[in-house]
C-alpha positions as CSV (number, residue, x, y, z in Angstrom):
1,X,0.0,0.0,0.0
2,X,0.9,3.4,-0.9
3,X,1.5,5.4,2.2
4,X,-0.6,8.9,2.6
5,X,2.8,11.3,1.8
6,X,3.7,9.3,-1.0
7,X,-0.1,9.8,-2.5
8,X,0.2,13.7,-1.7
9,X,3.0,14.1,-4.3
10,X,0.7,13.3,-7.1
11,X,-1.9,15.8,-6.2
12,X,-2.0,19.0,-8.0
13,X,-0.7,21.8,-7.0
14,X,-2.8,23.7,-4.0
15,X,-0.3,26.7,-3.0
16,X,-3.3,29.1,-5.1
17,X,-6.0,27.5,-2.3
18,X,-6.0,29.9,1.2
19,X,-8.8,27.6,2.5
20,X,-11.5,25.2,1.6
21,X,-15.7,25.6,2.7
22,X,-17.8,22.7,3.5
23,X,-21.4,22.8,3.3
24,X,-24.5,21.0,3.8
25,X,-27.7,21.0,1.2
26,X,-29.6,24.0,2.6
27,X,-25.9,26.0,2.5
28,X,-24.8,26.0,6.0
29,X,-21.4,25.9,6.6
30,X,-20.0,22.6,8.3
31,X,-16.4,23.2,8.2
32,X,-13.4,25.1,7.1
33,X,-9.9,23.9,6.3
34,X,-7.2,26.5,6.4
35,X,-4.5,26.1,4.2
36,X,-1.8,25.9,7.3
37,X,1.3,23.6,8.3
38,X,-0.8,20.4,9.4
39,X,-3.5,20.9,7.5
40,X,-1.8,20.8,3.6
41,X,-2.1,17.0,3.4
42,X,-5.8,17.7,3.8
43,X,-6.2,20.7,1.7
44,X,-4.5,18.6,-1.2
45,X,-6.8,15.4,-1.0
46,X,-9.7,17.7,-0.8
47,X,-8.8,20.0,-3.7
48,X,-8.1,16.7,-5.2
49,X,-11.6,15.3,-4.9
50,X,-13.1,18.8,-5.3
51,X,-11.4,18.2,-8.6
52,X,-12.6,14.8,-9.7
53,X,-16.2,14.5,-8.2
54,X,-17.3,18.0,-7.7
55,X,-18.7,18.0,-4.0
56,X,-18.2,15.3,-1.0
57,X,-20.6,12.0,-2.1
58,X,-20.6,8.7,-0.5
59,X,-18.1,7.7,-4.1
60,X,-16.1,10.5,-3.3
61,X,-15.8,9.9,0.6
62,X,-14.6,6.5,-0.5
63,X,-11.6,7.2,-2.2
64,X,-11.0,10.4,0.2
65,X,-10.3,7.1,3.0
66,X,-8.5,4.8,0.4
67,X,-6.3,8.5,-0.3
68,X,-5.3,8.9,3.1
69,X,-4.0,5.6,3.3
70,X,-2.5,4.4,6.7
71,X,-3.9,7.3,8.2
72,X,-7.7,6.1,7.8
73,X,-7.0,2.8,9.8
74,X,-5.4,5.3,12.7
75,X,-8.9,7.7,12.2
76,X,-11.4,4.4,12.6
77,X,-9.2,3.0,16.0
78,X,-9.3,6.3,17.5
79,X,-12.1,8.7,16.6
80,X,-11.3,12.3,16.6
81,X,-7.4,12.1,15.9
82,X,-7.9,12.7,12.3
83,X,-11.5,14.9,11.8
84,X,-11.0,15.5,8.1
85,X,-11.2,11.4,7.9
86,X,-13.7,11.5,10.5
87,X,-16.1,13.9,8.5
88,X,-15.5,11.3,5.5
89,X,-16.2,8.5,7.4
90,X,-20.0,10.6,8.7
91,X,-20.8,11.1,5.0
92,X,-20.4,7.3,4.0
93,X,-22.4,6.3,7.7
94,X,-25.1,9.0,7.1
95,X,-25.0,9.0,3.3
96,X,-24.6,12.6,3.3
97,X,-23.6,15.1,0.8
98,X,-21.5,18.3,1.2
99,X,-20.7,20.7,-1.5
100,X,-17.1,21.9,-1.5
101,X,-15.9,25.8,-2.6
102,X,-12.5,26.3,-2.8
103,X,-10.8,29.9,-1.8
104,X,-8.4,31.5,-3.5
């Protein structure tokens, strides 16, 4: 398997991205992921399904926990470490949908 840093180096480029806005259906904001040390790993994989599905579906969920690789085995055994795996672990539990805008 892959590990998670060697998957980040095929990404696109994300230095254009200050932040990335989660929402639900009726438009509310569920989260926000700064563009920060700690937090690039996720703003890439994001940006990077951003890119390929369009918003956050069960599909795209899916491949968001196959992409972080070692890192989503870590996020099931302990809940809360990782919340950007957690949030994509909610979506494929509670077959939700958020729409993704990316900030420049």
């Amino acid at each position: 398997m892959q590990q998670f840093k060697e998957i980040l180096e095929t990404f696109e480029d994300v230095s254009h991205v200050k932040k990335i806005i989660l929402s639900n259906k009726d438009g509310k904001i569920v989260s926000t992921i700064e563009n920060i040390p700690g937090s690039t790993g996720s703003i890439k994989l994001y940006h990077h399904l951003y890119l390929k599905f369009g918003e956050l579906t069960i599909d795209a969920a899916v491949k968001g926990i196959e992409l972080y690789s070692e890192h989503s085995k870590e996020a099931k055994d302990y809940p809360g470490k990782h919340p950007n795996i957690d949030r994509l672990l909610d979506i494929i539990e509670n077959e939700k949908v958020l729409k993704i805008k990316i900030i420049k």
